[in-house]
N, C-alpha and C positions, 0 to 999 in steps of 0.2 A: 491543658490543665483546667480545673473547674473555675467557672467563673466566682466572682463575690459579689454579693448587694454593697449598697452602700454604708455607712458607719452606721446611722439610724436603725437600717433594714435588715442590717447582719443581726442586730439584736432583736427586731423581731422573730425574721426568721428562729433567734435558739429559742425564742421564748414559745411561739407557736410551733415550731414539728420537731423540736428536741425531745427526749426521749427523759422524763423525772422517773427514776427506779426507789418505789418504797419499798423496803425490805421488813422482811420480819426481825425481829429485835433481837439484840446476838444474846445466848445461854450465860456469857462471861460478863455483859454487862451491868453497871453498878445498879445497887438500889434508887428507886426512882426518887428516898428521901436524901437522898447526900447531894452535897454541893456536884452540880457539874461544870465542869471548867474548859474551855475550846479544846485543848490535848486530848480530853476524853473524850469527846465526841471524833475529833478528826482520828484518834488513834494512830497505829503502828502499822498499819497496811493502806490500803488505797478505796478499802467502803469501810466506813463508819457503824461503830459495834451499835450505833443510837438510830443507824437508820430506820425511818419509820413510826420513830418515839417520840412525844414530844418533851422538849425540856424546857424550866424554866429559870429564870434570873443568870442567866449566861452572864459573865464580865467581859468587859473590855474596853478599849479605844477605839475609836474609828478612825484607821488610819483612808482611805478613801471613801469617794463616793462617783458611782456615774449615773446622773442627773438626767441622761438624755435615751431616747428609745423608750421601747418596750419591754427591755427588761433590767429595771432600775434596781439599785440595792447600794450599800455599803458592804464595807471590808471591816470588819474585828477581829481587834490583835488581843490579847490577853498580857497584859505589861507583870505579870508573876510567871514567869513560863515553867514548867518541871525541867529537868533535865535527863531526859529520853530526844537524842535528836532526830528521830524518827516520828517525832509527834507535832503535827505544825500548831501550833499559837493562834491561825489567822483562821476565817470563816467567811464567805460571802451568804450577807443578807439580802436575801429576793425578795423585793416590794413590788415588782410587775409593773404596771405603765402608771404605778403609784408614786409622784415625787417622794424620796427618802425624806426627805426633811429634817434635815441633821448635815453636821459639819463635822470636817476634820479636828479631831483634840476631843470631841463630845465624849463624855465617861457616861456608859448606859452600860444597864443590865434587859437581856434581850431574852425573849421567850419567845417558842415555833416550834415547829415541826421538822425534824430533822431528814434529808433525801438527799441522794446521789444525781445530779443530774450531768444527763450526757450530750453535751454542746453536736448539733448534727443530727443527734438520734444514735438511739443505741448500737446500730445495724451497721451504724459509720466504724463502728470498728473504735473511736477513740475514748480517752479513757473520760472519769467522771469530773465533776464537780462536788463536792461536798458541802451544800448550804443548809441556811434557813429558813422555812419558804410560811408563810401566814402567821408572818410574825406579827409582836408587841414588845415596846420599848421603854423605858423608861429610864430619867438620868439618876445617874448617881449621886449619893448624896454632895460631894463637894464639884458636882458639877447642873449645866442650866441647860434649859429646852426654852422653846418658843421665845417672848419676848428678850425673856432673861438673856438666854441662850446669845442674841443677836446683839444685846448690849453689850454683853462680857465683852475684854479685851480679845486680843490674841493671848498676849502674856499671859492670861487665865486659866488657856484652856490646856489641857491636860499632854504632857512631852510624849513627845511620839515614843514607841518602842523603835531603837535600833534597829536602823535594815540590816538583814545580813547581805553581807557581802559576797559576789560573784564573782570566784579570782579563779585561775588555774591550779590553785592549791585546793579550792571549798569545793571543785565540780569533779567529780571524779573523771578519768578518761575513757572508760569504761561507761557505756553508754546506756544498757538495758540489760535486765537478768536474760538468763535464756530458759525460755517457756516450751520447744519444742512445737511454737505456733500458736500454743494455748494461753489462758488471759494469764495476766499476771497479777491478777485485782486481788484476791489473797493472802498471796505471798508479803510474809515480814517484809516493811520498808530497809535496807542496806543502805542508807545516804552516804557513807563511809565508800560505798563501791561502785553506785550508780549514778551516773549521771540524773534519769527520771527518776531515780528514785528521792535521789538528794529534792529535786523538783517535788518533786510530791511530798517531801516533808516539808515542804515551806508552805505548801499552800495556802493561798490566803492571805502569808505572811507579809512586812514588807522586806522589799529585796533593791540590792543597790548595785548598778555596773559604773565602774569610776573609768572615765579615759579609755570608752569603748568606741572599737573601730567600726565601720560599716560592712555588713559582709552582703548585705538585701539592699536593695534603693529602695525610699520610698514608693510606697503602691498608693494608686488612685484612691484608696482607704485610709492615707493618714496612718502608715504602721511603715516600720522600717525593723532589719533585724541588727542583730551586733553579735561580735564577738566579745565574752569575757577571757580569751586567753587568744592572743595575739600570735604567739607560739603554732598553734594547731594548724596543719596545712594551708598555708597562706598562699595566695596567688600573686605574682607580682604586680597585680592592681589594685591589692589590695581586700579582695575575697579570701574564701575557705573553699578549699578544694574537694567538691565528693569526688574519692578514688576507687572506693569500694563499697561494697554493701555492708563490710564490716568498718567502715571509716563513716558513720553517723556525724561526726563533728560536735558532742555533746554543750559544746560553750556557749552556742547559736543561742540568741535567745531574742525572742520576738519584742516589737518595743511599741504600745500605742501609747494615746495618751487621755487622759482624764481632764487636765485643765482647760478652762473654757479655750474655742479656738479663734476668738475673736482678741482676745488677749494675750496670747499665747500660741500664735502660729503655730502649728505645726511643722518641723526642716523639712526642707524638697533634698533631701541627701542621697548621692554616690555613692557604691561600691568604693571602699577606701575612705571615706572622710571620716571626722571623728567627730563625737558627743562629749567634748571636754568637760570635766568635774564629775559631778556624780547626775544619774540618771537613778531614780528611786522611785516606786511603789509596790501596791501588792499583789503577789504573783497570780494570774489568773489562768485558767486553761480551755484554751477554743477551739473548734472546731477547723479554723484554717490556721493550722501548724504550731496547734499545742499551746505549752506553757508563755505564757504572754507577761510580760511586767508593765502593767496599768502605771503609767506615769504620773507623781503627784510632784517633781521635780523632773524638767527635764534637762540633759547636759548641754552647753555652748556648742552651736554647731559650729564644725571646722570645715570650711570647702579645703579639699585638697586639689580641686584644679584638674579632674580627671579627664583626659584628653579622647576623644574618638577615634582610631587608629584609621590609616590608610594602606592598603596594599600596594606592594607597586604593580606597573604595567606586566603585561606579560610582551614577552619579545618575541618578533617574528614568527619564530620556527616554536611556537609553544602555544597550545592548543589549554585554554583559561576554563575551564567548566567552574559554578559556583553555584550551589544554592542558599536559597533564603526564602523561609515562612516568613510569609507576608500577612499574618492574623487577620483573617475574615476581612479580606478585600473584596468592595464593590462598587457599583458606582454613587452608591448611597453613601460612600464613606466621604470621612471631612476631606475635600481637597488637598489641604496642606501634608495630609498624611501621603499620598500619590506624589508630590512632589518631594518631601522629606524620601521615602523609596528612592524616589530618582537620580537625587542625592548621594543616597547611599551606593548605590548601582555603577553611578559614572564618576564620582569624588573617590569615596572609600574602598569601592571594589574594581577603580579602575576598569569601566567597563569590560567583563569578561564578556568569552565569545558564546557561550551557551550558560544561560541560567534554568536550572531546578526550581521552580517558585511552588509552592504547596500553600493551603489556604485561600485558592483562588475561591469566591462565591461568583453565584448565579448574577444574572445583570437586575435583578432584582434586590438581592441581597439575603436581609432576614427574612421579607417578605414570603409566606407558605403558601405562594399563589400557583404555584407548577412548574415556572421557569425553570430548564435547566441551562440555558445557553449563557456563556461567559463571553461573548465577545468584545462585549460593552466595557466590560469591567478592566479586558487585558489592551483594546486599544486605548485606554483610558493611561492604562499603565507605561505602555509603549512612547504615546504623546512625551506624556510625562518626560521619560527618559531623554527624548530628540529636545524638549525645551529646556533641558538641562543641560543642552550640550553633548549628550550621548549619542551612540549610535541609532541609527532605525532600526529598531530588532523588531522581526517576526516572530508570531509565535505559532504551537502548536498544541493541542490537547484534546481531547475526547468527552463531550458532555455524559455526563454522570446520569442514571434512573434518579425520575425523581425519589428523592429521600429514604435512598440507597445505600450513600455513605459515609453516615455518619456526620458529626461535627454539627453545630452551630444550627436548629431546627429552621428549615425553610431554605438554609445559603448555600446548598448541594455544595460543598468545598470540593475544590479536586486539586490534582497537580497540571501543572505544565510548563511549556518548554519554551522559553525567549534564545532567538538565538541572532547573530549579528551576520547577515545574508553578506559582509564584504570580508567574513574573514572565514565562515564556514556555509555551507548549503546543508539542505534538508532535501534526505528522499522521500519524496512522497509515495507511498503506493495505496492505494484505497482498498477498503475493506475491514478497514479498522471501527467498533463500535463500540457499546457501554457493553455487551455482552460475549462478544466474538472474540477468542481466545487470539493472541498471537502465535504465532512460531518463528522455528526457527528453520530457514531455507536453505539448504544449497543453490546458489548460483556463480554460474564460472568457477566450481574447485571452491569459492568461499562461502563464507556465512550472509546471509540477507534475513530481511524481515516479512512474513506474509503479509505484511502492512505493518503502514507506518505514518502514521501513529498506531502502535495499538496497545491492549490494555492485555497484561500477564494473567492469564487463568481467571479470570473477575466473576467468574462462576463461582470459585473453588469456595467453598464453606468457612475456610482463615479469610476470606475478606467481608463475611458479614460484616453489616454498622461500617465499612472502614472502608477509606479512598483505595481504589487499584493502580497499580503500579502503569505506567506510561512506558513506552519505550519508544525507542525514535534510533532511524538512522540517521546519519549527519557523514559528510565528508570535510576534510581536513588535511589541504596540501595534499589533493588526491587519494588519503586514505580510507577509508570508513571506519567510523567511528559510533558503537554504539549507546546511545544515556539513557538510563533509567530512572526515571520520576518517581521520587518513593512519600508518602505518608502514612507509616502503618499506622495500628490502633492505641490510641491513648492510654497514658495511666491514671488516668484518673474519673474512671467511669462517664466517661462524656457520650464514650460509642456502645458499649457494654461493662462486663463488672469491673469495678475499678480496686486499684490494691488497696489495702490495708494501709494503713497511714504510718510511718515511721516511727511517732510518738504515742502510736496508738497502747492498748491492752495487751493486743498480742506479741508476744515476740520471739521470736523475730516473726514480720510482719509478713504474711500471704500475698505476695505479688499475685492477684487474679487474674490480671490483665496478659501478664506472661507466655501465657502456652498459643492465644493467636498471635503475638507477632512471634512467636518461634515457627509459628507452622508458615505466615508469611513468608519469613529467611529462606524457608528450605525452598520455599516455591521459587525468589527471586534466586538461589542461588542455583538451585534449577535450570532455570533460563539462563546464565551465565555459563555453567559446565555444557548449555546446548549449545551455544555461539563459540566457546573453546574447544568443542570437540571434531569443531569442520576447519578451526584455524586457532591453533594453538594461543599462536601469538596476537591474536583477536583484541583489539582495544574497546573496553570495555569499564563505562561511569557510571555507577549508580549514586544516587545523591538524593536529598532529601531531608525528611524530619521522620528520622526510623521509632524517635518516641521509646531510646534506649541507649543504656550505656555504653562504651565501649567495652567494659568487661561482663557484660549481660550473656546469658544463653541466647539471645535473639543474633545478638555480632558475631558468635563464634559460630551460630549455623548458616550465617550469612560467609563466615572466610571457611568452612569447610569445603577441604580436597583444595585450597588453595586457590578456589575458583573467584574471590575477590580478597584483596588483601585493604589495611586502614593506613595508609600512605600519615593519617593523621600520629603516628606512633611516630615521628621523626618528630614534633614537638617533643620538648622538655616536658617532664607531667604534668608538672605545675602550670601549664600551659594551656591546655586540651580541656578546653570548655566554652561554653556561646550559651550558656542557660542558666538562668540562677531562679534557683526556686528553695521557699523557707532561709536564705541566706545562703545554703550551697552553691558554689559554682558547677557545675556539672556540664555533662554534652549529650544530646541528645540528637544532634543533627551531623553526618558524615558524607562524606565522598569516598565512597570505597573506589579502585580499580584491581584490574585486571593485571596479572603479570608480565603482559604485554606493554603497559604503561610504564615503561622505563624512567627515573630518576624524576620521580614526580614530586612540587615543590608546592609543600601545604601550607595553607594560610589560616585561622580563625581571624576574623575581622570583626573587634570588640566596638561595634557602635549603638550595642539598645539593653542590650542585655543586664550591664553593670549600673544603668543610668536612671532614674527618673523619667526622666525627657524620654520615650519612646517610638519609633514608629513601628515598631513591632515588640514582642519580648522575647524573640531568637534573633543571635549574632549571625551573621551570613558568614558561610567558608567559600573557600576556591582551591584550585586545585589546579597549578600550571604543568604542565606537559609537553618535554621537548619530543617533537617528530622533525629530524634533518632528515 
């Protein structure tokens, strides 16, 4: 997924390469001598009839303010609202890297230029902002600015408008109109039907989540997300379940904060904990996953004590394959994160006998100096493991073209193979390159590899920008056993286009990224129907970070003709996730096998994914397999 700057610099960035749309002035809007009031301007749709106009002696309250970055403003609420609930109340004022200089409770009447702006850039696909942007202020008569302003009491200053409340009743479960792909910027607001929609008539406004659970951990940004309906696909650790592409999870709702954070910590919070009382301010919408609620209250944080799970061993006669995205490993990375892996590896996953690891970098790292050789990186990895008490695993992998495939510029990421030389061996056969296709062999009546290691079609057109698949022979209690290393291409524009944002304009939203990991599937599934067609019963792992759902077009042309099956379907549903991104729990990383993989016992192994604390942000699986 894309990366973020940091709090300061996320707001640079919207303020310098976001996308402001002045429009021409709508036919239906009021004369420019009548009172205008925030409703009028924000309207009934999602661009404002005022865009582009300027208005003057705006009312209201300031119920926020953010003080800090490059794009500074307040929030005004209008304490007289109409009763159209399609029409928000609230409005963000843009003063740019200009301190606002105004406080909460302040009564001004505010004059500017009214525009949409699009957090991201318009091109991102997500929807707008409706501000004020070259404004002037002035207080209201029974209120003060400057000296006055800072003498007044609190008790003085003017009662907040009521936040509305974010319940399972107020958000509808119904998520997005349906646009046929097309925007929906237009279209009458339905708050009554829409979840975004209900969102977008608040804008601005303030908004309040009482006794909301954690469904996101905090991110290195100070943002965490929550659920307002407890109800909606919960996971029994306490997340929200994405099931479907029609299971959006509308309650999700993003949570930073506004109060100084010197005063006012920020929680380091779980998946599962909770924000006890009220969490409240006014609703903002960003670029990394929409509708945000600016905190000017924030709720009691609850640890709920959320534990890191452990696998058990695999036994004897059971052949342990497991991967795990190790996020841009190199030998530049913090130590502690190599040892926390190691951790993970020999505590939590039980050392298995062969690991899938993806996000291997160069032994240089970010560094855009040419390296492609990882050996630095993976004996670094391996140590690790032995000083944790692990096995000695060897590894194996195929160095990448420089800046070939994709990911992280400069860290040539690839996949490879750790595998535990006292429980399984590796056939080696040479011939294997960044370019040189594998096959698939006859020898002795069975299936072999023209090498091994080698990389699946790495020529083929579906693996521009993106890691190539790995294969590797391995024997096991005399079997062969073949695994495949998988990283396909991202959603989120890191390797090429990336989709449309869930909470974006359009909807339903243009999964871009889509048709090359489809055309990857058929290639990997490919190679699997070639090693089942010399031996039926062919045992056969592919694994990795496929960077898709399990209900995706990418997985079903990966299990077409039966040639790999998702062993992870023996999970309960609520179960089958290692990814939480925007507060979803999701999956995006699998162990497919072969039909030959008899009664195969699948694990998700929740140790990064639900948590703050990371050493990566993918759960690692495994996948035990009896061969008597």
């Amino acid at each position: 997924m894309p990366s973020r700057p940091t709090r300061g610099a996320t707001l640079t960035v919207a303020a310098v390469c976001s996308t402001l749309l002045v429009l021409p002035s709508s036919a239906g809007a009021e004369d420019s001598g009548a009172e205008v009031r925030i409703h009028d301007i924000q309207g009934a749709t999602r661009l404002s009839p005022y865009a582009g106009r300027e208005v003057a002696g705006v009312p209201g309250i300031v119920t926020g303010v953010r003080d800090f970055g490059s794009a500074r403003g307040f929030w005004l609420q209008d304490a007289d609202p109409d009763d159209d609930p399609a029409t928000s109340e609230g409005i963000f004022v843009y003063t740019g890297k200009k301190s606002p200089g105004v406080a909460v409770g302040d009564k001004l009447t505010v004059s500017g230029e009214v525009s949409e702006f699009y957090p991201g850039g318009k091109e991102a696909g997500g929807q707008s902002v409706t501000q004020l942007t070259g404004a002037t202020w002035k207080s209201a008569p029974d209120s003060a600015t400057g000296e006055g302003r800072r003498a007044k009491s609190e008790e003085r200053r003017a009662k907040l408008p009521a936040a509305f409340r974010l319940t399972p009743h107020s958000v509808p479960r119904a998520y997005a109109p349906e646009a046929g792909g097309d925007s929906i910027e237009k279209r009458a607001l339905r708050p009554s039907r829409y979840a975004l929609d209900r969102y977008e008539a608040l804008e601005g406004m303030r908004v309040s989540a009482r006794g909301a659970r954690v469904t996101g951990p905090t991110s290195a940004y100070d943002d965490l997300w929550v659920t307002t309906d407890p109800r909606q696909r919960p996971t029994p650790r306490g997340g929200t379940l994405y099931g479907s592409y029609g299971d959006q999870n509308g309650a999700r709702m993003k949570v930073s904060s506004l109060l100084p954070p010197d005063e006012h910590p920020f929680p380091r919070a779980d998946v599962g904990d909770g924000l006890a009382g009220k969490t409240e301010g006014p609703l903002d919408y960003e670029q990394f996953g929409g509708y945000t609620l600016r905190a000017t209250t924030l709720g009691t944080h609850q640890d709920r004590d959320l534990k890191r799970e452990r696998t058990r061993a695999q036994r004897a006669d059971e052949l342990a394959v497991a991967t795990y995205n190790v996020e841009n490993l190199s030998p530049k990375t913090d130590p502690a994160k190599f040892d926390r892996l190691a951790e993970g590896l020999v505590t939590n996953l039980s050392s298995p006998d062969i690991v899938t690891v993806e996000e291997v970098q160069d032994d240089t790292g970010p560094d855009d100096d040419g390296t492609v050789s990882a050996g630095k990186t993976l004996d670094k990895l391996t140590e690790a493991v032995r000083k944790a008490g692990g096995p000695s695993y060897k590894w194996r992998q195929i160095d990448p073209g420089d800046k070939q495939d994709g990911g992280q510029p400069g860290g040539n990421i690839r996949v490879a193979f750790l595998y535990n030389p006292e429980r399984v061996s590796f056939t080696d056969r040479p011939g294997g390159d960044a370019t040189t296709p594998v096959e698939v062999v006859g020898k002795g009546g069975k299936p072999a590899l023209s090498a091994s290691p080698g990389r699946i079609a790495p020529q083929d057109p579906a693996w521009k920008a993106s890691r190539k698949p790995l294969a590797g022979e391995f024997r096991f209690r005399g079997r062969p056993v073949f695994v495949v290393a998988n990283h396909f291409s991202s959603k989120g524009g890191g390797d090429l286009d990336g989709d449309e944002p869930m909470e974006g304009r359009f909807q339903p939203p243009t999964r871009h990224s889509e048709p090359q990991r489809v055309e990857q599937a058929k290639l990997l599934n490919s190679f699997a129907r070639d090693v089942r067609a010399k031996d039926r019963d062919a045992l056969i792992v592919a694994g990795g970070d496929f960077n898709d759902f399990p209900f995706s077009p990418s997985l079903d042309a990966l299990r077409s003709g039966n040639a790999l099956t998702s062993p992870m379907n023996q999970l309960p549903e609520n179960e089958r996730y290692g990814y939480v991104f925007n507060g979803n729990s999701q999956s995006l990383d699998h162990l497919l096998t072969s039909p030959g993989a008899r009664r195969p016992d699948y694990d998700i192994v929740h140790i990064n994914a639900e948590f703050a604390d990371q050493s990566s942000d993918h759960d690692p699986s495994v996948v035990r397999i009896p061969l008597r």
